[in-house]
C-alpha positions in Angstrom: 39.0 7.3 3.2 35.5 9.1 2.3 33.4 6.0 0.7 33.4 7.3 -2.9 29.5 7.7 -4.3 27.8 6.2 -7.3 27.9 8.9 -10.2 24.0 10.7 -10.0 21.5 8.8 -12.1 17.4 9.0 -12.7 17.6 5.4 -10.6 19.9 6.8 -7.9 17.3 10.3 -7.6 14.2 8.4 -7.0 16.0 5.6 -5.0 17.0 8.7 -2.6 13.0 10.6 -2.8 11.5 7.4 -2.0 13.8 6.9 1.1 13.6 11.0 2.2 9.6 10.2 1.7 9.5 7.1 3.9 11.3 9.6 6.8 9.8 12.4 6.6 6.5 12.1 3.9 5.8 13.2 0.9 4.7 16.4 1.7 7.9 17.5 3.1 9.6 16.4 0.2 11.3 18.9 -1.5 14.2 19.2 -3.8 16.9 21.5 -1.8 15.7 18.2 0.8 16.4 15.7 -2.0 19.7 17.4 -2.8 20.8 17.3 0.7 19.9 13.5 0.9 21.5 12.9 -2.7 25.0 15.1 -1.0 24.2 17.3 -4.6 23.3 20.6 -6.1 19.6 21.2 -6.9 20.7 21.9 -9.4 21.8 18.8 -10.7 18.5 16.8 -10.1 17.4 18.4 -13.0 19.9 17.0 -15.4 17.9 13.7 -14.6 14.6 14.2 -13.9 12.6 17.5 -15.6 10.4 18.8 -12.2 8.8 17.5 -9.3 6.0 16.0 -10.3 8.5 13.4 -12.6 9.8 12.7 -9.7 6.5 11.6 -7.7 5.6 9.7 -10.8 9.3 7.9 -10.9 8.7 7.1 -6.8 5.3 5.4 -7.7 5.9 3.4 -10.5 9.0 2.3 -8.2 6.4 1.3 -5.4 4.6 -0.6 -8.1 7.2 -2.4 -9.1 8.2 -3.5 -5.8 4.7 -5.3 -5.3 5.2 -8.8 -6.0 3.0 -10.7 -9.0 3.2 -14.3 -9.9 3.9 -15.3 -13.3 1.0 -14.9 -15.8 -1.4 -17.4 -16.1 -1.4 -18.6 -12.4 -4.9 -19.5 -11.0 -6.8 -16.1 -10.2 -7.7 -16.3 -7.0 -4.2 -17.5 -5.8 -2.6 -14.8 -8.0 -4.6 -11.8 -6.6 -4.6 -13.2 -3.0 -1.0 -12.9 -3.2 -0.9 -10.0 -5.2 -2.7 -8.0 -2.6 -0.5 -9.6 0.0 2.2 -8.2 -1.1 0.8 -4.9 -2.0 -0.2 -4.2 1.8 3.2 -5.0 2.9 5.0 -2.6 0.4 2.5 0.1 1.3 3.5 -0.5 4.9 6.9 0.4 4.0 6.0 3.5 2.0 2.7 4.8 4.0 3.3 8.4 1.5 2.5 6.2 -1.3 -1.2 5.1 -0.9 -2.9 7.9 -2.1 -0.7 8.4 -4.9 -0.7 4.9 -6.3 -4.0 5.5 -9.1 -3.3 9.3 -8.6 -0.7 10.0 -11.2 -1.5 11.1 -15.2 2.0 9.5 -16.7 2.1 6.0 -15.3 5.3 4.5 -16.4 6.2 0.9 -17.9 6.4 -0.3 -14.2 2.4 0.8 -12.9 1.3 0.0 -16.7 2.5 -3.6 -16.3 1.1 -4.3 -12.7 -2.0 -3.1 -14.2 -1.9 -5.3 -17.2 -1.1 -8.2 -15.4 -3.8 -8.1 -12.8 -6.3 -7.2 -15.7 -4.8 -10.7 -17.1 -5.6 -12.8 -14.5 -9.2 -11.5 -13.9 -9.9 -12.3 -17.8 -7.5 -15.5 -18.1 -9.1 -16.6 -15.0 -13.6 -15.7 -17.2 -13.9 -12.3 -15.7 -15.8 -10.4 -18.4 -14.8 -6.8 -18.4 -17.7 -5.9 -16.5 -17.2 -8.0 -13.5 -13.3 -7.4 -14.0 -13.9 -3.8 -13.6 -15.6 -4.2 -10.9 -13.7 -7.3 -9.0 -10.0 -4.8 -9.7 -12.2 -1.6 -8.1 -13.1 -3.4 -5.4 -9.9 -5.5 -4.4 -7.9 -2.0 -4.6 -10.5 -0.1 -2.4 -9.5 -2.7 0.0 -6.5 -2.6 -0.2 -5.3 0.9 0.2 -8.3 1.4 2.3 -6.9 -0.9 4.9 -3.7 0.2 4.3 -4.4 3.9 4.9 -6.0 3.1 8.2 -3.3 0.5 9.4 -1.0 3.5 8.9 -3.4 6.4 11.2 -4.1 3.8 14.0 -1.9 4.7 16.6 -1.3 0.9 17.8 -2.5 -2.2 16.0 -1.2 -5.3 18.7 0.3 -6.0 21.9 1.0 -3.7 24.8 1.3 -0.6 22.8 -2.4 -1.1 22.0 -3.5 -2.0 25.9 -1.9 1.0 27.0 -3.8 2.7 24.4 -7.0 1.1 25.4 -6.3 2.0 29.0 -5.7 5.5 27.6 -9.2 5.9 26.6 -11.1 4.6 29.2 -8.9 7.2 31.6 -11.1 10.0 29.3 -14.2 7.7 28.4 -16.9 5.8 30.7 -17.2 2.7 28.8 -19.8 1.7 31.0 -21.5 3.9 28.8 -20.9 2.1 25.4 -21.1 -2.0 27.1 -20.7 -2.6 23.5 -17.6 -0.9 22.7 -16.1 -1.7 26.3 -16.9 -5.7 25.7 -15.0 -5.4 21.9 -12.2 -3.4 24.0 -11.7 -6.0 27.2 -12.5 -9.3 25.5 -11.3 -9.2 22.0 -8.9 -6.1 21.2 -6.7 -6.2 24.4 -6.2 -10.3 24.2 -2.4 -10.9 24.1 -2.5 -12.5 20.9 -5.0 -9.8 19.2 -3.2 -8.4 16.0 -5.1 -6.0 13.7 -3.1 -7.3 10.7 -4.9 -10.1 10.7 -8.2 -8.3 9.6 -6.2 -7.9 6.2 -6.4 -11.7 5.5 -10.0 -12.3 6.8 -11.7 -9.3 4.6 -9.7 -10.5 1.4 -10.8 -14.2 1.7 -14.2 -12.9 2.6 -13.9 -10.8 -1.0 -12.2 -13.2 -2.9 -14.7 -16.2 -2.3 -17.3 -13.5 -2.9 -15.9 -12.4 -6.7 -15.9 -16.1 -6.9 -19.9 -16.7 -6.6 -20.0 -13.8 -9.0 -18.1 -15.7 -11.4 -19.7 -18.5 -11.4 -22.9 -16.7 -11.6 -22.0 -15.3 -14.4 -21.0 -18.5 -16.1 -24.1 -20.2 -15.0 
């Protein structure tokens, strides 16, 4: 018996874009593809959402919402540190999304809120707007920075990335660059190297630095 499908829904459309995105980008995302995916008519996307770009600003603010935030009024630093945490891992899973997240003119509830709350733990925590402004711009640069360039590097660990490094010296003399080829041979290519980690060491590095600025600014 043919397993009988949930009637089509606003939730079930962007449920099924997000997942076509995280196959095959967003770029390739159409609607015929969406339909195909959804087993619909085009047709009948449009009884639920009005046009593509509703549909781009649904996937979003379903991204955002899948970025975990602790509960208002947690300490700051804590609070961000594993606000952005969580943020790298969900962009992992939906690589299309980074440079859509701040990209969008209708932000729904879902983006508003992350927003909000962040905003609320730089001011709960003294931030005065200024050095909020700047503590949010920075912290997100960072972010999808990293995250943009975890998802281009063609391997971030283990023997994926020694092949890789092998790869290069095959077509480069690192002789040439004893700089790069010490990095390469004694750091990169260690078993235990993971690029990942470079995520938690620039966060701490920025958190404890908005942290001097706040008490700076307090002084």
């Amino acid at each position: 018996m043919a397993k009988k499908r949930s009637p089509l829904s606003r939730q079930r459309v962007l449920e099924g874009a997000v997942s076509l995105a995280d196959r095959v980008g967003v770029e390739a995302l159409t609607i015929r593809k969406l339909a195909t995916e959804l087993e619909v008519k085009p047709m009948t996307i449009y009884h639920h959402v009005p046009n593509k770009d509703a549909i781009l600003d649904g996937m979003v603010a379903a991204v955002f919402a899948e970025i975990h935030l602790p509960a208002p009024g947690s300490p700051w630093k804590s609070a961000l540190r594993q606000r952005c945490a969580s943020a790298r891992r969900v962009l992992a899973r939906h690589p299309w999304a980074t440079p859509l997240m701040e990209s969008r003119r209708k932000p729904g509830p879902a983006t508003l809120r992350h927003h909000d709350t962040v905003l609320g733990f730089l001011r709960s925590g003294g931030f005065s707007l200024e050095l909020a402004a700047h503590a949010y711009a920075l912290l997100d640069a960072f972010v999808y920075g990293f995250a943009l360039q975890e998802a281009s590097l063609p391997a971030t660990s283990g023997e994926d990335l020694s092949e890789l490094a092998a790869e290069i010296a095959t077509d480069v003399s690192l002789e040439d660059y004893p700089y790069l080829l010490e990095f390469t041979t004694e750091h990169v290519t260690r078993p235990d190297y993971d690029f990942a980690r470079e995520f938690d060491f620039g966060l701490e590095l920025i958190l404890s630095a908005l942290e001097r600025a706040l008490e700076a600014s307090q002084a």
